[in-house]
KOLKE-877032 format. One record per residue: x, y, z of N, C-alpha, C, O in turn; residue in one letter. Coordinates in nm, 3 decimals, always signed. Layout:
<sites>
n.east / n.north / n.up / ca.east / ca.north / ca.up / c.east / c.north / c.up / o.east / o.north / o.up / resn
X / Y / Z / X / Y / Z / X / Y / Z / X / Y / Z / a
...
</sites>
This chain:
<sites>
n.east / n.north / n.up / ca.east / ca.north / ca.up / c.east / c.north / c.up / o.east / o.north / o.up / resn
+4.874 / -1.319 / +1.063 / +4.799 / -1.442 / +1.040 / +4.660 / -1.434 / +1.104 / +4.558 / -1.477 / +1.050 / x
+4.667 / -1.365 / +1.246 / +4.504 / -1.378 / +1.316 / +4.419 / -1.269 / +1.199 / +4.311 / -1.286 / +1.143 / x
+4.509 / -1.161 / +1.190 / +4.428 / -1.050 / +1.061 / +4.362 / -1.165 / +0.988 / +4.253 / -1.196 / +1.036 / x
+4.406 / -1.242 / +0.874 / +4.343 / -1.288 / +0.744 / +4.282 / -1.395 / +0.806 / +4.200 / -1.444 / +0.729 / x
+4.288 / -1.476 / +0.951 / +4.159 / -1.544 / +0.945 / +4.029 / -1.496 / +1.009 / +3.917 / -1.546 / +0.997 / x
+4.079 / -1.349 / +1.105 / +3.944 / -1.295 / +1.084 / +3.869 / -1.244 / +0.970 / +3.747 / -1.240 / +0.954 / x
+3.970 / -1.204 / +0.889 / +3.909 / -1.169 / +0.704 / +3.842 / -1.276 / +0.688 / +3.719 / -1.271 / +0.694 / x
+3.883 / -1.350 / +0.675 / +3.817 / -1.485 / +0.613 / +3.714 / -1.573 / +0.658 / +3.657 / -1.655 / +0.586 / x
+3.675 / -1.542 / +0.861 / +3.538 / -1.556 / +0.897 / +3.446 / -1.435 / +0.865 / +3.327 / -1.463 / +0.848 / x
+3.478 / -1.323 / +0.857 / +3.394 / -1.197 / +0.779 / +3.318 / -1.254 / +0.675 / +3.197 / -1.273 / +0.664 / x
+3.452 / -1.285 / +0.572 / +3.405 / -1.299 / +0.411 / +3.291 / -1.421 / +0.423 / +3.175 / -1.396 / +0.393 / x
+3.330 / -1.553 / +0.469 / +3.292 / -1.662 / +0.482 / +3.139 / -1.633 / +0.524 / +3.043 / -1.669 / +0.456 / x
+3.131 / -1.558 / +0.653 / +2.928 / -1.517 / +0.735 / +2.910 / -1.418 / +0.596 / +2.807 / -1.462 / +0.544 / x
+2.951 / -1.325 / +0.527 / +2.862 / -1.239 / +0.475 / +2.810 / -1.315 / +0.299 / +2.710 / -1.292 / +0.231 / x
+2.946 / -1.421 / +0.272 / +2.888 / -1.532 / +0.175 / +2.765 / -1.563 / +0.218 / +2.665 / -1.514 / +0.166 / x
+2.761 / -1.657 / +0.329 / +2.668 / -1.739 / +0.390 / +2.566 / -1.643 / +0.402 / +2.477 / -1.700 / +0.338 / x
+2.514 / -1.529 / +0.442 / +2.396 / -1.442 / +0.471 / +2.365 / -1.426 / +0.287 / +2.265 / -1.435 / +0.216 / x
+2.499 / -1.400 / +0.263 / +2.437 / -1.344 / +0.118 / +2.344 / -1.426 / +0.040 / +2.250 / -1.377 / -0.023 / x
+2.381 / -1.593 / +0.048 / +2.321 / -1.702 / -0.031 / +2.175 / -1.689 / +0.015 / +2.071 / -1.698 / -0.051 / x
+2.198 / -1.663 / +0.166 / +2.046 / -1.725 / +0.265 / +1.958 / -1.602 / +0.188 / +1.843 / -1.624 / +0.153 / x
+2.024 / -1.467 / +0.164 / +1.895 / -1.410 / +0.103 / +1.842 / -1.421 / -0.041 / +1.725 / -1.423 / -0.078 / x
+1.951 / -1.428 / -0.111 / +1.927 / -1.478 / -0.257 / +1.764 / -1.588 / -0.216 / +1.643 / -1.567 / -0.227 / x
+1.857 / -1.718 / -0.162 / +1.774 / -1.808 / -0.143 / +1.618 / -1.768 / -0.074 / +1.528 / -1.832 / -0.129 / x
+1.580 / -1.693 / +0.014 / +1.505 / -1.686 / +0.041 / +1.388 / -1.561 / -0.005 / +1.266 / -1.552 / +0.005 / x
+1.502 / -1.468 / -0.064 / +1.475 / -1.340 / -0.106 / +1.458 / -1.212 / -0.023 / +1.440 / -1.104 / -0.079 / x
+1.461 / -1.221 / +0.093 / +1.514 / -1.168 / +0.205 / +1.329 / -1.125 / +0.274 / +1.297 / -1.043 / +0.360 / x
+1.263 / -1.196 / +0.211 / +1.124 / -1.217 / +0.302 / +1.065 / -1.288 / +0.249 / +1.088 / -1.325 / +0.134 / x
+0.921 / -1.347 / +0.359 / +0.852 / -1.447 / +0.378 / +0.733 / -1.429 / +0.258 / +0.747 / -1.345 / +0.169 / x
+0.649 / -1.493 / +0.264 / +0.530 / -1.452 / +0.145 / +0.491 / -1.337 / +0.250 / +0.498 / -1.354 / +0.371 / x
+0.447 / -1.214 / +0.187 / +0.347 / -1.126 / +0.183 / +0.222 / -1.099 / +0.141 / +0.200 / -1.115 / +0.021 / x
+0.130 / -1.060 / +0.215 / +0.006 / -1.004 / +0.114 / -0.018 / -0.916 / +0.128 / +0.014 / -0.872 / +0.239 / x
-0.097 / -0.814 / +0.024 / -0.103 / -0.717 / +0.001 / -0.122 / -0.620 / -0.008 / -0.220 / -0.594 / -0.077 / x
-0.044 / -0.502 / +0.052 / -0.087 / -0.400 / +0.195 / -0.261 / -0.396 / +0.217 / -0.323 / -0.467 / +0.138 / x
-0.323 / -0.337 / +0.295 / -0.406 / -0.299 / +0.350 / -0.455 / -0.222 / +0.241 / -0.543 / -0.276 / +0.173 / x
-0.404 / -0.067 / +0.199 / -0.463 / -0.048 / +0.118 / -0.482 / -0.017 / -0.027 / -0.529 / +0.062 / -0.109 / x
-0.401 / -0.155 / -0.005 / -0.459 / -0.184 / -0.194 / -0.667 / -0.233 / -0.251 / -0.762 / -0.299 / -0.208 / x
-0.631 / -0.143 / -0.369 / -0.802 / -0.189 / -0.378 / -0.761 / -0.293 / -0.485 / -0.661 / -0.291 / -0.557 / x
-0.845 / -0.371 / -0.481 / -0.889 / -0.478 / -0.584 / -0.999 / -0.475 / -0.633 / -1.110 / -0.493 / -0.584 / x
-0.956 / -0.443 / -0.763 / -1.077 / -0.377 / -0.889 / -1.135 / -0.493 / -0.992 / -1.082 / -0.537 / -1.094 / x
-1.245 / -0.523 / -0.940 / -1.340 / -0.630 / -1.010 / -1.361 / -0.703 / -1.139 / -1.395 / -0.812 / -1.185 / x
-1.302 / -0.532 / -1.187 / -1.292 / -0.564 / -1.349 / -1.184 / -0.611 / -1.399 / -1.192 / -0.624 / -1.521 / x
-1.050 / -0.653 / -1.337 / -0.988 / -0.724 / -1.357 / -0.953 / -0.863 / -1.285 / -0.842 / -0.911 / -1.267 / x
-1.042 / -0.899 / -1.258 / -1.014 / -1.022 / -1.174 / -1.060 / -1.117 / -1.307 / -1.128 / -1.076 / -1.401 / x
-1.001 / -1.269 / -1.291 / -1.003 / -1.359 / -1.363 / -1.145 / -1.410 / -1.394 / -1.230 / -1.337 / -1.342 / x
-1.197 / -1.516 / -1.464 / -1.356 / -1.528 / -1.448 / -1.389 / -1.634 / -1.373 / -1.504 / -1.678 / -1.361 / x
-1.219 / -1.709 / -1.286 / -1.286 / -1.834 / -1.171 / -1.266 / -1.746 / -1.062 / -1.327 / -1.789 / -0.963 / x
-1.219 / -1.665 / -1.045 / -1.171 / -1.582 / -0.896 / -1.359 / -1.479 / -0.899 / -1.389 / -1.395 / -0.814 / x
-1.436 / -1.511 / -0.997 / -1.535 / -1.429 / -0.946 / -1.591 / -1.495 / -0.877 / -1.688 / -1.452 / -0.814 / x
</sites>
């Protein structure tokens, strides 16, 4: 019996982590490495 309710706090935290990353996607906003270039000729015509 202690076996399957430690199974079942296992299953239960790795549900719970699993949702939190779905939900969050497993990071914060990023921007965009260092060295990325951003090429002029494609930028929008209000972002000039």
């Amino acid at each position: 019996m202690t076996f399957l309710m430690i199974l079942l706090l296992v299953v239960v935290a790795l549900s719970v982590a699993s949702v939190y990353l779905i939900v969050r996607d497993g990071r914060g906003p990023q921007r965009p490495p260092v060295s990325h270039y951003q090429d002029t000729r494609f930028l929008g015509p209000l972002a000039r």
